[in-house]
SEDREN-769790 format. One record per residue (C-alpha): residue in one letter; x, y, z. Coordinates in steps of 0.1 Angstrom, whole numbers, plus 5000, padded with zeros to 4 digits. Layout:
N
AXYZ
...
***
This chain:
226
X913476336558
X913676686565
X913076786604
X912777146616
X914377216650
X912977496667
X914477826685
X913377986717
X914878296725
X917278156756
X916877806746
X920777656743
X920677286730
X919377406694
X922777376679
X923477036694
X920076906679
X920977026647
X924676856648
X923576556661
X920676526629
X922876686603
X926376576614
X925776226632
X922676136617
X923476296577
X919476426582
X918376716565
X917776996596
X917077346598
X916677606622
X912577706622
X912478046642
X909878046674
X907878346657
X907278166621
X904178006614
X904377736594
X906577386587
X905177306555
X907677096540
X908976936572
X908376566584
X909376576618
X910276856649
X912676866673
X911877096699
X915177116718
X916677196757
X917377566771
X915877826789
X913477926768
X912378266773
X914578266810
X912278016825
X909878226837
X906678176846
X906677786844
X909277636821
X908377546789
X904777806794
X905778086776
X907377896743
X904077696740
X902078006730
X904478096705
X903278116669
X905277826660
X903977546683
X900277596667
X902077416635
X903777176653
X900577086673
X898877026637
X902276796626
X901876626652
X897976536649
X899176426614
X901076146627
X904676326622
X907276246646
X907276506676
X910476496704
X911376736728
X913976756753
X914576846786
X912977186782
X911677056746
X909776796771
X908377086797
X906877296761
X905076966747
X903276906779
X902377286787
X901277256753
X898876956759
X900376716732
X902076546766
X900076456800
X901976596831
X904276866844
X907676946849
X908377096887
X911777216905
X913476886911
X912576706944
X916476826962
X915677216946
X918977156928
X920577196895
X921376846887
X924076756859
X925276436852
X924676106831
X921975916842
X920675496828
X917275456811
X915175146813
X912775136782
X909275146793
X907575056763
X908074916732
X905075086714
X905175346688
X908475436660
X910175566691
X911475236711
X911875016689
X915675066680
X916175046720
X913574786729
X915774596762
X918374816756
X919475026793
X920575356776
X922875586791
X921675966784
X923476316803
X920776526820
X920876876830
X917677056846
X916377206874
X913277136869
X912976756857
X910576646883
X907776446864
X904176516882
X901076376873
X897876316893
X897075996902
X894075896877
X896576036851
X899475836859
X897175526857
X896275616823
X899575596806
X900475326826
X897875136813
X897875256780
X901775176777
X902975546779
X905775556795
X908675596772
X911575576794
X911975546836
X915575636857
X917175316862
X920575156875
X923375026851
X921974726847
X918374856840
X916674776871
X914175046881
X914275176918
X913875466940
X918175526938
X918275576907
X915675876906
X917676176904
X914776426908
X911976286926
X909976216894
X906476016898
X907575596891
X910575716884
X909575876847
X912376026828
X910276026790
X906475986778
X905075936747
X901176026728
X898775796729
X899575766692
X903075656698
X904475946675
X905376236706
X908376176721
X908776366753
X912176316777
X914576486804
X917576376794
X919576496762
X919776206734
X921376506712
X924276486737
X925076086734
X925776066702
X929075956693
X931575686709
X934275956712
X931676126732
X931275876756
X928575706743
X926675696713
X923275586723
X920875926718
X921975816680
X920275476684
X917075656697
X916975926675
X917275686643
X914275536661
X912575896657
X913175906623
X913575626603
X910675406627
***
Protein backbone atom coordinates (compact mmCIF):
# COMPACT_ATOMS: atom_id res chain seq x y z
CA UNK A 1 0.00 0.00 0.00
CA UNK A 2 1.47 3.12 -0.87
CA UNK A 3 -0.67 6.38 -0.05
CA UNK A 4 0.27 9.93 -1.25
CA UNK A 5 -0.57 12.72 1.30
CA UNK A 6 -0.95 15.93 -0.28
CA UNK A 7 0.53 19.61 0.46
CA UNK A 8 -1.21 22.90 0.26
CA UNK A 9 0.76 25.77 0.63
CA UNK A 10 -0.49 26.81 4.43
CA UNK A 11 -1.88 23.50 5.15
CA UNK A 12 -0.22 22.25 8.75
CA UNK A 13 -1.47 18.61 9.56
CA UNK A 14 0.65 17.06 6.45
CA UNK A 15 3.47 15.92 8.69
CA UNK A 16 1.17 14.42 11.28
CA UNK A 17 -0.60 12.38 8.33
CA UNK A 18 2.55 11.19 7.21
CA UNK A 19 3.80 10.04 10.95
CA UNK A 20 0.78 8.59 11.80
CA UNK A 21 0.82 6.23 8.17
CA UNK A 22 4.58 5.82 8.23
CA UNK A 23 5.36 5.74 11.97
CA UNK A 24 2.16 4.27 13.66
CA UNK A 25 0.70 2.54 10.84
CA UNK A 26 4.49 1.15 9.13
CA UNK A 27 2.53 2.43 5.60
CA UNK A 28 4.47 3.46 2.79
CA UNK A 29 3.61 7.51 2.55
CA UNK A 30 4.97 10.34 0.64
CA UNK A 31 4.58 13.82 0.35
CA UNK A 32 2.69 14.52 -3.37
CA UNK A 33 3.21 18.43 -3.92
CA UNK A 34 -0.32 20.42 -4.60
CA UNK A 35 1.07 21.60 -8.19
CA UNK A 36 2.09 17.83 -9.51
CA UNK A 37 -0.20 16.08 -11.71
CA UNK A 38 -0.22 12.79 -11.31
CA UNK A 39 -0.37 9.71 -8.45
CA UNK A 40 0.40 6.94 -10.66
CA UNK A 41 1.69 4.47 -8.43
CA UNK A 42 -0.34 5.38 -5.34
CA UNK A 43 -3.37 3.32 -3.82
CA UNK A 44 -4.83 5.68 -1.61
CA UNK A 45 -4.78 9.78 -0.66
CA UNK A 46 -4.80 11.51 2.31
CA UNK A 47 -5.70 14.98 1.86
CA UNK A 48 -4.81 16.42 5.29
CA UNK A 49 -5.87 19.58 7.85
CA UNK A 50 -4.43 23.33 7.63
CA UNK A 51 -5.05 26.48 6.12
CA UNK A 52 -4.60 25.79 2.84
CA UNK A 53 -3.81 28.70 0.80
CA UNK A 54 -4.84 31.13 4.23
CA UNK A 55 -8.42 30.18 3.95
CA UNK A 56 -9.48 32.48 1.73
CA UNK A 57 -12.14 32.66 -0.28
CA UNK A 58 -14.10 29.59 1.27
CA UNK A 59 -11.86 26.99 2.91
CA UNK A 60 -10.90 24.23 1.12
CA UNK A 61 -12.00 26.39 -2.53
CA UNK A 62 -8.80 27.41 -3.66
CA UNK A 63 -6.86 23.82 -3.06
CA UNK A 64 -9.63 22.01 -5.07
CA UNK A 65 -8.61 23.68 -8.29
CA UNK A 66 -5.16 22.78 -7.80
CA UNK A 67 -3.56 20.55 -10.39
CA UNK A 68 -3.29 17.80 -8.13
CA UNK A 69 -6.99 17.13 -6.98
CA UNK A 70 -7.91 16.40 -10.94
CA UNK A 71 -5.81 13.01 -10.11
CA UNK A 72 -7.16 12.42 -6.99
CA UNK A 73 -10.79 12.96 -8.31
CA UNK A 74 -9.87 10.16 -11.04
CA UNK A 75 -8.36 7.77 -7.86
CA UNK A 76 -11.15 8.15 -6.35
CA UNK A 77 -13.71 7.19 -9.36
CA UNK A 78 -11.36 4.12 -9.44
CA UNK A 79 -12.52 2.85 -6.20
CA UNK A 80 -9.20 3.97 -4.27
CA UNK A 81 -9.55 5.02 -0.83
CA UNK A 82 -10.07 8.89 -0.52
CA UNK A 83 -9.88 10.73 3.33
CA UNK A 84 -9.64 14.19 4.17
CA UNK A 85 -9.55 16.00 7.30
CA UNK A 86 -10.70 18.87 8.83
CA UNK A 87 -9.74 21.11 6.00
CA UNK A 88 -8.87 17.71 3.86
CA UNK A 89 -12.89 17.42 4.47
CA UNK A 90 -13.82 21.25 3.27
CA UNK A 91 -11.43 20.42 -0.27
CA UNK A 92 -13.27 17.01 -1.08
CA UNK A 93 -16.63 18.61 -0.83
CA UNK A 94 -15.74 21.99 -2.72
CA UNK A 95 -14.42 19.59 -5.01
CA UNK A 96 -17.77 17.57 -5.46
CA UNK A 97 -16.53 14.05 -4.48
CA UNK A 98 -18.46 15.09 -0.99
CA UNK A 99 -22.20 16.57 -0.77
CA UNK A 100 -22.30 19.68 1.58
CA UNK A 101 -20.30 22.59 2.87
CA UNK A 102 -18.16 23.61 5.60
CA UNK A 103 -19.30 27.20 7.20
CA UNK A 104 -17.83 29.41 10.25
CA UNK A 105 -18.86 27.33 13.15
CA UNK A 106 -22.41 28.13 14.64
CA UNK A 107 -20.62 30.34 18.05
CA UNK A 108 -18.07 32.13 15.22
CA UNK A 109 -15.29 30.56 17.32
CA UNK A 110 -12.12 28.71 17.01
CA UNK A 111 -12.97 25.53 18.71
CA UNK A 112 -10.18 23.13 20.03
CA UNK A 113 -10.70 20.31 21.96
CA UNK A 114 -11.41 16.39 21.88
CA UNK A 115 -14.72 15.62 20.99
CA UNK A 116 -16.82 11.53 20.98
CA UNK A 117 -17.93 10.04 17.59
CA UNK A 118 -20.98 7.77 17.21
CA UNK A 119 -20.48 5.63 13.95
CA UNK A 120 -23.22 6.40 11.62
CA UNK A 121 -22.78 3.73 9.28
CA UNK A 122 -21.30 0.65 8.88
CA UNK A 123 -21.15 0.66 5.04
CA UNK A 124 -18.06 0.96 2.93
CA UNK A 125 -13.95 -0.17 4.07
CA UNK A 126 -14.18 2.84 6.19
CA UNK A 127 -16.33 1.69 9.48
CA UNK A 128 -15.89 -1.37 9.66
CA UNK A 129 -12.89 -1.50 12.16
CA UNK A 130 -15.16 1.02 14.38
CA UNK A 131 -18.61 -0.47 13.75
CA UNK A 132 -20.33 0.34 17.64
CA UNK A 133 -17.28 1.61 18.69
CA UNK A 134 -17.81 5.67 20.34
CA UNK A 135 -14.37 7.04 19.16
CA UNK A 136 -12.77 9.88 20.74
CA UNK A 137 -11.01 12.25 18.00
CA UNK A 138 -9.27 16.13 18.86
CA UNK A 139 -10.92 18.81 16.56
CA UNK A 140 -9.57 22.08 15.70
CA UNK A 141 -11.56 24.42 13.05
CA UNK A 142 -13.26 27.38 12.68
CA UNK A 143 -15.12 26.43 10.24
CA UNK A 144 -16.58 22.77 10.93
CA UNK A 145 -20.12 23.58 10.61
CA UNK A 146 -21.67 20.80 8.35
CA UNK A 147 -24.49 22.46 5.85
CA UNK A 148 -26.52 20.70 3.52
CA UNK A 149 -29.96 21.58 2.06
CA UNK A 150 -32.62 19.68 3.08
CA UNK A 151 -33.37 17.28 -0.05
CA UNK A 152 -29.63 16.62 0.29
CA UNK A 153 -29.39 15.68 3.84
CA UNK A 154 -32.33 13.19 3.07
CA UNK A 155 -30.21 11.69 0.51
CA UNK A 156 -27.40 10.43 2.54
CA UNK A 157 -29.50 9.77 5.18
CA UNK A 158 -31.17 7.38 3.26
CA UNK A 159 -28.51 6.16 1.43
CA UNK A 160 -26.42 5.42 4.75
CA UNK A 161 -23.96 8.33 4.27
CA UNK A 162 -23.25 9.53 7.23
CA UNK A 163 -19.85 8.41 8.40
CA UNK A 164 -19.72 9.73 11.79
CA UNK A 165 -22.17 12.31 14.08
CA UNK A 166 -20.88 14.39 17.49
CA UNK A 167 -21.94 12.34 20.34
CA UNK A 168 -21.55 12.07 24.26
CA UNK A 169 -19.11 9.54 25.99
CA UNK A 170 -21.19 7.01 25.86
CA UNK A 171 -22.20 7.44 22.12
CA UNK A 172 -25.56 8.82 22.37
CA UNK A 173 -26.26 11.46 19.75
CA UNK A 174 -27.80 14.95 20.95
CA UNK A 175 -27.83 18.51 20.45
CA UNK A 176 -24.97 18.91 23.56
CA UNK A 177 -22.65 17.30 22.12
CA UNK A 178 -22.57 19.41 18.80
CA UNK A 179 -19.70 21.53 19.12
CA UNK A 180 -20.34 23.65 15.97
CA UNK A 181 -23.86 23.69 15.00
CA UNK A 182 -23.42 21.13 12.24
CA UNK A 183 -26.72 19.77 10.43
CA UNK A 184 -27.86 16.18 12.62
CA UNK A 185 -25.07 16.71 14.34
CA UNK A 186 -22.49 15.44 11.26
CA UNK A 187 -18.91 15.31 12.15
CA UNK A 188 -17.82 12.83 8.80
CA UNK A 189 -19.50 11.67 5.34
CA UNK A 190 -18.65 9.26 3.09
CA UNK A 191 -19.36 8.62 -1.23
CA UNK A 192 -22.01 6.86 -2.22
CA UNK A 193 -19.38 4.27 -3.13
CA UNK A 194 -18.32 3.92 0.38
CA UNK A 195 -14.50 4.56 -0.58
CA UNK A 196 -14.40 8.78 0.36
CA UNK A 197 -13.93 9.41 3.62
CA UNK A 198 -14.63 12.95 4.56
CA UNK A 199 -14.41 14.19 8.60
CA UNK A 200 -13.79 17.29 11.04
CA UNK A 201 -11.95 15.92 13.43
CA UNK A 202 -8.16 14.68 13.21
CA UNK A 203 -7.88 10.70 13.34
CA UNK A 204 -3.99 11.59 12.41
CA UNK A 205 -3.88 13.11 15.91
CA UNK A 206 -5.27 9.88 18.07
CA UNK A 207 -3.04 7.61 17.32
CA UNK A 208 -1.11 6.31 20.02
CA UNK A 209 -2.08 5.35 23.88
CA UNK A 210 0.71 7.61 25.05
CA UNK A 211 -1.12 10.15 23.18
CA UNK A 212 -4.10 9.83 24.89
CA UNK A 213 -5.83 7.64 22.79
CA UNK A 214 -5.12 5.58 19.94
CA UNK A 215 -8.31 5.31 18.15
CA UNK A 216 -7.63 7.59 14.63
CA UNK A 217 -5.23 4.25 14.26
CA UNK A 218 -8.27 1.96 14.47
CA UNK A 219 -10.03 4.07 11.78
CA UNK A 220 -7.33 4.64 9.60
CA UNK A 221 -6.44 0.79 9.39
CA UNK A 222 -10.13 0.74 8.35
CA UNK A 223 -8.91 3.22 5.40
CA UNK A 224 -6.40 0.98 4.35
CA UNK A 225 -6.43 -2.38 4.90
CA UNK A 226 -10.78 -2.54 4.49
Amino acid sequence: MRVAVIRFPGANCDQDALHALRDDLEIAAEYVWHGDSNLAGFDGVFVPGGFSFGDYLRCGAIASRSPIMAEVIRLAKLGRPVIGACNGFQILCESGLLPGALMRNLAQKFICHDVHLQPGTTRGRWLQSVNGVTVRFPIAHGEGRYVIDGDDLKAIQDGDQIAFRYADAHGNVHESANPNGSADNIAGVINPDGNVLGLMPHPERAMRPSFGYGDGALLLRGFLHG
